[in-house]
KOLKERO-959632 format. One record per residue (C-alpha): residue number from 0; residue in three letters; chain; x, y, z. Coordinates in nm, 4 decimals, decimal comma, padded with zeros to 6 digits. Layout:
NODE   n res chain        x        y        z
NODE NUM ala     A        X        Y        Z
...
This chain:
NODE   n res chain        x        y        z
NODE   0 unk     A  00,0000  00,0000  00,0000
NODE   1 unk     A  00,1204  00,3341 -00,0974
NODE   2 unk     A  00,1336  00,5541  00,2010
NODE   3 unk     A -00,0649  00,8300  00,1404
NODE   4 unk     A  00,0003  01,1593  00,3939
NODE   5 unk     A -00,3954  01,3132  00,5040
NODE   6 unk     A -00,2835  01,6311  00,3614
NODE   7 unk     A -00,2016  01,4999  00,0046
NODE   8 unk     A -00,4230  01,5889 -00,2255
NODE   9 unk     A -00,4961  01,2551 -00,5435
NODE  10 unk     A -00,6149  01,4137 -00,8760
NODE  11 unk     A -00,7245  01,1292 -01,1378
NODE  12 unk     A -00,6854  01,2207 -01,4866
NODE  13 unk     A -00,9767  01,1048 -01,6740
NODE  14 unk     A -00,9843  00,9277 -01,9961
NODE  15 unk     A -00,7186  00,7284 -02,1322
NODE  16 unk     A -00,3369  00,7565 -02,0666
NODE  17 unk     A -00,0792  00,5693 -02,2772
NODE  18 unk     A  00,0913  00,3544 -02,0282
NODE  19 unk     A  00,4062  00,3120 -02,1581
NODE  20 unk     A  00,4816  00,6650 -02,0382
NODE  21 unk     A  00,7383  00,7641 -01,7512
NODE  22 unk     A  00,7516  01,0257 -01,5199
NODE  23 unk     A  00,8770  01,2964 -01,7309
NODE  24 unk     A  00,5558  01,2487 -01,9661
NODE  25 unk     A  00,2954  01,1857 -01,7038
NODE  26 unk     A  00,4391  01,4893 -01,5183
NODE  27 unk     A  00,4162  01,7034 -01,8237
NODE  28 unk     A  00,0090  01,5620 -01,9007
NODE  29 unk     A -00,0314  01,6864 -01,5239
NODE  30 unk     A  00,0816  02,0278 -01,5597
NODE  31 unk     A -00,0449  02,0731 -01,9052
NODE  32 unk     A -00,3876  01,9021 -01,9091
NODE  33 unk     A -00,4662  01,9040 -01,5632
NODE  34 unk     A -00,3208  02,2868 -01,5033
NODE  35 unk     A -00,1554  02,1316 -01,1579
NODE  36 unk     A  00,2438  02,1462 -01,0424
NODE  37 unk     A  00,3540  01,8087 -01,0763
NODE  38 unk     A  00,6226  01,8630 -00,8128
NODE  39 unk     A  00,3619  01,9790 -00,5249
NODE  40 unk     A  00,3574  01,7077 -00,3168
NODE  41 unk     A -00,0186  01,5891 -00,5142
NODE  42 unk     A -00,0670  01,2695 -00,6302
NODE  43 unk     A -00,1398  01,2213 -00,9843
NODE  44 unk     A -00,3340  00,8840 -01,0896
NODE  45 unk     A -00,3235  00,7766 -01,4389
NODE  46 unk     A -00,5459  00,4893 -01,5948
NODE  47 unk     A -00,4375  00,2306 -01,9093
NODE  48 unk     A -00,7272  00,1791 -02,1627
NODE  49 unk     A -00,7975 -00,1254 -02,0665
NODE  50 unk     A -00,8420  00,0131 -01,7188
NODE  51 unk     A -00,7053 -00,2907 -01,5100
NODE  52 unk     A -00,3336 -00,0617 -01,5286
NODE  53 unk     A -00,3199  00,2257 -01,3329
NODE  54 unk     A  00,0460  00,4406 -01,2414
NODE  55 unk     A  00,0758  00,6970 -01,0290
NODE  56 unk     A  00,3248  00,9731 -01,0041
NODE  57 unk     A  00,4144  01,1607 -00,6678
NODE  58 unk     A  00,7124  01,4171 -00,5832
NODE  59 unk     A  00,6974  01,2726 -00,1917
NODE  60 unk     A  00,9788  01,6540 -00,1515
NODE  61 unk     A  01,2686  01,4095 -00,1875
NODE  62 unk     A  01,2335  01,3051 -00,5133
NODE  63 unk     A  01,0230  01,1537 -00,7824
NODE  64 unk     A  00,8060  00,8491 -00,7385
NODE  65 unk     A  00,6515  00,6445 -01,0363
NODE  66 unk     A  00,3698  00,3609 -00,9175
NODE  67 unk     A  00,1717  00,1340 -01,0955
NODE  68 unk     A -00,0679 -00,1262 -01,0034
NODE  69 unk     A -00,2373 -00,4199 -01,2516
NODE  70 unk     A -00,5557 -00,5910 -01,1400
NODE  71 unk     A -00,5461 -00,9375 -01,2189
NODE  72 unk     A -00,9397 -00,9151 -01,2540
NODE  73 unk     A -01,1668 -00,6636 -01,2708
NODE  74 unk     A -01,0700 -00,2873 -01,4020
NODE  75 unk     A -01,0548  00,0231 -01,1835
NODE  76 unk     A -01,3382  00,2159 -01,1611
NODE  77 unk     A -01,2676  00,5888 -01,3580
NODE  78 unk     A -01,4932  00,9011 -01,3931
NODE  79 unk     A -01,6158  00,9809 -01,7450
NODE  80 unk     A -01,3852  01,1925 -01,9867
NODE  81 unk     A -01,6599  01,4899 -01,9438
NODE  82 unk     A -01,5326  01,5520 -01,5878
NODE  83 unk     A -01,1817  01,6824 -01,6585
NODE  84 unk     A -01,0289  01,5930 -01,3516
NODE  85 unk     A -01,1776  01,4183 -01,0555
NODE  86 unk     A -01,0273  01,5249 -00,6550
NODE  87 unk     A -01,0343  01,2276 -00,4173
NODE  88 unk     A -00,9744  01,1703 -00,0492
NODE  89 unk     A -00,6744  00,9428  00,0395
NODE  90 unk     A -00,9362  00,7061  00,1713
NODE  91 unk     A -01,0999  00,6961 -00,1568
NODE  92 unk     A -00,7888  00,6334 -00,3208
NODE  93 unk     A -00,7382  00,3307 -00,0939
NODE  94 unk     A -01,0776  00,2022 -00,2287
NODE  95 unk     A -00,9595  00,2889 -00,5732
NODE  96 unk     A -00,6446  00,0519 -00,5383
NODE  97 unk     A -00,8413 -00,2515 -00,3735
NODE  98 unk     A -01,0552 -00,2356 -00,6988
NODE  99 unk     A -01,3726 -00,1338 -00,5051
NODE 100 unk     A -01,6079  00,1292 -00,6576
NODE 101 unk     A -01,5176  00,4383 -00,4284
NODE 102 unk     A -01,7518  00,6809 -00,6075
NODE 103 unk     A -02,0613  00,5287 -00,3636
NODE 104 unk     A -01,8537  00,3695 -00,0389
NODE 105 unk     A -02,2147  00,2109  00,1482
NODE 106 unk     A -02,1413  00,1901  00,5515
NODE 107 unk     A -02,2096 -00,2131  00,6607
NODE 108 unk     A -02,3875 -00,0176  00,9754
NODE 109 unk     A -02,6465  00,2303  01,0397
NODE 110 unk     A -02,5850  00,5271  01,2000
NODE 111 unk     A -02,8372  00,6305  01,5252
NODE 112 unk     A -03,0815  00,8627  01,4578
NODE 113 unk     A -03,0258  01,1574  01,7520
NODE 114 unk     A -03,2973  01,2500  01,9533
């Protein structure tokens, strides 16, 4: 598991990414198609078109990281092209990597009604 810090914003670039890119490339598509700084301490989460191949590039402020993750079944769940870019919460991008739909997380309890 890739240790995500609370503060860290993940930014998921919707749509298709050719995978055989590096760093440089995937940095570049983040600060030109995305309008972020690559090298801001964000997260930056690129999916294959196939969409069981995600990678991930992350400047942790001592240097640059390149993941990537294959699901041996299933394919990560991605926003449509029309949103642009998609935010999510560390803990969504946990869900994301485990291959569960994070857009609607469901609670296995119910919370008590006050009053």
């Amino acid at each position: 598991m890739i240790p995500v810090p609370a503060n860290t914003h993940v930014w998921l670039a919707v749509g298709v990414t050719d995978m055989r890119r590096g760093f440089t490339t995937l940095a570049a598509q983040a600060e030109q198609t995305l309008k972020q700084d690559p090298f801001a301490g964000h997260m930056f989460v690129f999916r294959g078109r196939r969409g069981d191949l995600i990678k991930i590039i992350w400047w942790d402020g001592q240097g640059a990281c390149l993941f990537s993750k294959r699901l041996e079944k299933g394919r990560f769940v991605w926003p449509s092209p029309a949103d642009g870019k998609v935010s999510v919460t560390p803990a969504q991008m946990a869900m994301l990597l485990e291959g569960i739909d994070w857009r609607l997380p469901q609670r296995s309890w119910k919370p008590l009604k006050a009053g």
